[in-house]
C-alpha positions as CSV (number, residue, x, y, z in Angstrom):
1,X,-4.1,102.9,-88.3
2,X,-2.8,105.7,-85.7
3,X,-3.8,108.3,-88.7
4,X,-7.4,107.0,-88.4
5,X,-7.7,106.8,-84.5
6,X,-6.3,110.6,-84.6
7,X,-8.8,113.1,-83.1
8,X,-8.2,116.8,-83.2
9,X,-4.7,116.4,-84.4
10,X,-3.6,114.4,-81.4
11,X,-1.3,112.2,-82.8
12,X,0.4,111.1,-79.5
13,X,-3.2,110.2,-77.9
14,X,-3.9,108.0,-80.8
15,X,-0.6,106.2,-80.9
16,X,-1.7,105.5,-77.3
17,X,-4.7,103.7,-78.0
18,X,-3.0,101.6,-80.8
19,X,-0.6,100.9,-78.6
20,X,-3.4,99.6,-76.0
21,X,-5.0,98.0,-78.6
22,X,-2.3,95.5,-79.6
23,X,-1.0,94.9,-76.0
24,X,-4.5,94.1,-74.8
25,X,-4.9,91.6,-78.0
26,X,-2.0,90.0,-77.2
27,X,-2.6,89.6,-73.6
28,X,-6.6,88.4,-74.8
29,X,-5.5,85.9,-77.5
30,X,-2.0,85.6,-76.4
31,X,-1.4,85.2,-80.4
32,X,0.4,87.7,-82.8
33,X,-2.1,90.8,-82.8
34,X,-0.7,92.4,-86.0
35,X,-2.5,88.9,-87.7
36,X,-5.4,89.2,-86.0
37,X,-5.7,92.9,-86.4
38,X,-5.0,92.4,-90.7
39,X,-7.8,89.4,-90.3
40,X,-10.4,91.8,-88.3
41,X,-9.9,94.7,-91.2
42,X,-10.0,92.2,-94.0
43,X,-13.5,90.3,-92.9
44,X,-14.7,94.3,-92.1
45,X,-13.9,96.0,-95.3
46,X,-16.5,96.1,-98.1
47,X,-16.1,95.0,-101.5
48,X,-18.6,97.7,-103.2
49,X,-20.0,101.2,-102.3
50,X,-22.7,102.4,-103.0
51,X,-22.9,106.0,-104.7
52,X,-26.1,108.2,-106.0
53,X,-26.1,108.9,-110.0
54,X,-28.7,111.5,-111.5
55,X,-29.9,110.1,-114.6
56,X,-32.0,112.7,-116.1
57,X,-34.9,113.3,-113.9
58,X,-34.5,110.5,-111.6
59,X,-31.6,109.3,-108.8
60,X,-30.4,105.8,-108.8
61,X,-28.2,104.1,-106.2
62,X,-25.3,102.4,-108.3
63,X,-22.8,100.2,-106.7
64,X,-19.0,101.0,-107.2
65,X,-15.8,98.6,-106.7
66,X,-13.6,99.9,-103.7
67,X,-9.9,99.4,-104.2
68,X,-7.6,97.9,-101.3
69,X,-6.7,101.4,-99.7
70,X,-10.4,102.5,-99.7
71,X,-11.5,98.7,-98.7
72,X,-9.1,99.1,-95.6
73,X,-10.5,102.5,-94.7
74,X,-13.8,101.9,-94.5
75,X,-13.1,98.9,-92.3
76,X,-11.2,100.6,-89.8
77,X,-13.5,103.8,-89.5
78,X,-16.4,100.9,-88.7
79,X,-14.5,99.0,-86.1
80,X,-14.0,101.9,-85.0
81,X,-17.3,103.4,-84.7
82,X,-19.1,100.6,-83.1
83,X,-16.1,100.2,-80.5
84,X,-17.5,103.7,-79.5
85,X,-20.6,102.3,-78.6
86,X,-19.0,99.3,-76.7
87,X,-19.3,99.8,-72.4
88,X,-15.7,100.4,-71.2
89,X,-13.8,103.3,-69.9
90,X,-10.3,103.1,-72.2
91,X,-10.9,103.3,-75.6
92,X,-7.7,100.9,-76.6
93,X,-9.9,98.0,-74.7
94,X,-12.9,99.1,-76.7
95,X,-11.1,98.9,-80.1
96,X,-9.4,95.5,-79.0
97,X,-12.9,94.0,-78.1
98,X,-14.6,94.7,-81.0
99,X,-11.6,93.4,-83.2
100,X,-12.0,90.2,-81.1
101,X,-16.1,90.5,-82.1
102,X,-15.3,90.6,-85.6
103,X,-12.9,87.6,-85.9
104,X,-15.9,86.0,-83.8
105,X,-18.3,86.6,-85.9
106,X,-20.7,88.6,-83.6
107,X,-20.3,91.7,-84.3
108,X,-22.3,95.0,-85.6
109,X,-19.5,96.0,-88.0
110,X,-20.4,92.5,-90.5
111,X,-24.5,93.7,-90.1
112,X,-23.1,96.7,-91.9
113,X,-20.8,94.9,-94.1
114,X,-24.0,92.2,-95.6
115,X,-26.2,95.3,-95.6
116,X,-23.6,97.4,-98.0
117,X,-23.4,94.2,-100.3
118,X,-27.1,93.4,-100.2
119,X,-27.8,96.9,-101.8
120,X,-24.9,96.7,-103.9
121,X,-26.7,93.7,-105.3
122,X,-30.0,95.1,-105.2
123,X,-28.8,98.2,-107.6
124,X,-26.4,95.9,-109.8
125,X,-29.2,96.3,-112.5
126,X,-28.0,100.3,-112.5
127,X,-24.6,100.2,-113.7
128,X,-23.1,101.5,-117.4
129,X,-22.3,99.2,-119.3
130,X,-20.2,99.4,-122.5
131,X,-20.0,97.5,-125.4
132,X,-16.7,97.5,-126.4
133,X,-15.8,96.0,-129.5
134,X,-12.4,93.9,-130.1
């Protein structure tokens, strides 16, 4: 987590908003805030990508399975982004509000989330397919 706050190589600065993050979950919820901080990444993190493929002349959009790793990534760097547009001056408080807005329910980060799966599901028609024989 401290590896994806990081800015510029400022390791120390980062573990100083992680730091701020879980105190001010804990002092929010007043519950554990490494659960609550797993649950917030897990209802965040995609299933499927979506990637562009040239298929002879034309581009398609074809969806792609993320793995956990990836899955975690890309729900971190999301909380994270939209706790960048959040009002507030310290950006641990930021990060830990828009954790609490994803376990809620009301937050920007699951807009983005649907959306990804929607065109995932739109595009499902372009994947390869092989025929394997047993």
């Amino acid at each position: 987590m401290t590896g994806l706050l990081m800015r510029k190589g400022k390791r120390d600065t980062a573990s100083k908003h992680c730091i701020t993050l879980l105190s001010h979950l804990r002092l929010v919820t007043g519950q554990e805030p490494f659960g609550l901080l797993a649950r917030a990444i897990g209802l965040a993190s995609p299933l499927v990508m979506t990637r562009s493929e040239s298929k002879r002349i034309k581009v398609t959009t074809v969806p792609v399975p993320l793995n956990e790793i990836q899955r975690a990534r890309r729900g971190i760097l999301w909380i994270v982004k939209q706790s960048e547009k959040r009002p507030g001056k310290k950006f641990g408080e930021r990060l830990a509000m828009e954790v609490i807005a994803v376990l809620n329910g009301n937050s920007e980060v699951l807009k983005l989330k649907a959306e990804q799966h929607r065109l995932a599901l739109v595009n499902r028609a372009n994947l390869r397919t092989r025929v394997t024989r047993a």
